[in-house]
N, C-alpha and C positions, 0 to 999 in steps of 0.2 A: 504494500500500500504506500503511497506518493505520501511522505512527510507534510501534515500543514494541510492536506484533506480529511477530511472528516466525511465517516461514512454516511449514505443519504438515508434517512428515515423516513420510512414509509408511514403517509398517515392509516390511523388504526385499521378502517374499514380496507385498506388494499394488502392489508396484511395477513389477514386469515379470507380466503374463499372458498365457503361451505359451496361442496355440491349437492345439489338437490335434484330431488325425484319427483317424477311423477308418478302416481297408483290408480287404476284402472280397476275398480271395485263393483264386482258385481254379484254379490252374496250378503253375507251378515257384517261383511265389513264394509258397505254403504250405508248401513246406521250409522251417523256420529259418535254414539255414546259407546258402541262396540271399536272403534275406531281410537277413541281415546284411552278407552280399556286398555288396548290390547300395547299402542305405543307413547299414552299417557300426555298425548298433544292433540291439538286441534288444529287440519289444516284449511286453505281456503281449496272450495269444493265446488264444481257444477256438475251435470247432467251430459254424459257422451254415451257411445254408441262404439261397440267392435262388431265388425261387418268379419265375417266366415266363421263364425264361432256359434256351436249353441251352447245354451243352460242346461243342466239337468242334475237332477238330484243325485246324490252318492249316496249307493246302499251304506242303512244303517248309520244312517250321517244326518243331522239337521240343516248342513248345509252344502249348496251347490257345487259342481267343476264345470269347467268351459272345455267341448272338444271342438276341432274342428271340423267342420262341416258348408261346404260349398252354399251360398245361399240365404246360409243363415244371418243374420244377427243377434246382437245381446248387449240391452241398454244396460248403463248404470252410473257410476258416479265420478266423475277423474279428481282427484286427490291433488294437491299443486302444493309446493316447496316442503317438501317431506325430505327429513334429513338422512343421512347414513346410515345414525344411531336408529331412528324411527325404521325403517330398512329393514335394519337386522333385527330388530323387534320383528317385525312383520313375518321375517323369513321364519323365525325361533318358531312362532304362533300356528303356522302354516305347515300341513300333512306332510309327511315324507312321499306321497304324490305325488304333490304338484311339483310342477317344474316353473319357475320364475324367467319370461321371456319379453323382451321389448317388443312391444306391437305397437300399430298406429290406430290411433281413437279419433273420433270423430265428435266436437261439441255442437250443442244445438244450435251456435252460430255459425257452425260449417267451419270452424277451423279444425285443421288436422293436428294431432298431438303424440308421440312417442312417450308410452306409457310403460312402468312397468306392471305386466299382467300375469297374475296366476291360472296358469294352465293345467289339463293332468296330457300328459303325452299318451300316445297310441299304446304303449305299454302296459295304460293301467284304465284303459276304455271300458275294461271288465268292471269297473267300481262305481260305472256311471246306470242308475236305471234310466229307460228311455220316460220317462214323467217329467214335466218343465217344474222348476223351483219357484216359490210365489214369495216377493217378499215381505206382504200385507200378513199371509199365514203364517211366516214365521214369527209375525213381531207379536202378533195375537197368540201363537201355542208355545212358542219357546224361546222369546226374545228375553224372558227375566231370569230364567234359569240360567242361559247363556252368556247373560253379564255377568253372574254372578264364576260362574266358570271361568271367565277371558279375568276376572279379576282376581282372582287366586292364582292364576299363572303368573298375572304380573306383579304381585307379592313377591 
């Protein structure tokens, strides 16, 4: 270092750059309150859309997988500035199933958006019943038992 220079310091905000996610929620984790549960934050949220994918329940499970399937779509909820930490929360929360994959969402303003989305791959198609997942009936028959579940995990 040059004698008589002093090194430049960076103001605060250019000195840590969190990277952020986005989360493409289309199950128990498009409730807010299950969404805080599970990574103890609230993020800001709208309404999108994954075009090739369906919904369907998973035997023995109160909640849904997405396969894909030509044709189809599956509305739900895009998640915006979700941190690393919140992330791995997510990943911890989430079946040995599914597979975590970027895919592009669609908001109801017609923007496109690269999300990350829980998938179950071809592999585990077997776990999916062919019955579409309703999220009005889960919050009516097992939405309080469920919080109460995602909140003992995150203890």
């Amino acid at each position: 270092m040059d004698q008589g220079r002093r090194p430049v310091k960076l103001p605060f905000f250019a000195q840590r750059t969190a990277v952020m996610f986005k989360i493409f929620a289309y199950g128990t984790l498009q409730v807010p309150e299950v969404m805080r549960a599970v990574t103890g934050s609230v993020f800001p949220s709208q309404p999108a859309r994954l075009h090739g994918f369906a919904r369907y329940r998973i035997r023995n499970r109160v909640y849904p997988g997405l396969r894909k399937e030509t044709g189809s779509f599956t509305d739900g909820v895009l998640y915006e500035d979700v941190s690393a930490r919140a992330l791995k929360d997510l990943d911890a929360f989430e079946d040995d199933f599914y597979r975590r994959e970027t895919l592009t969402v669609v908001t109801r303003t017609g923007i496109q958006a690269d999300a990350e989305v829980y998938i179950v791959p071809p592999a585990h198609y077997r776990l999916l019943v062919r019955r579409s997942w309703n999220l009005e009936d889960f919050k009516e028959t097992w939405l309080r038992e469920f919080l109460t579940h995602c909140r003992r995990l995150s203890n």
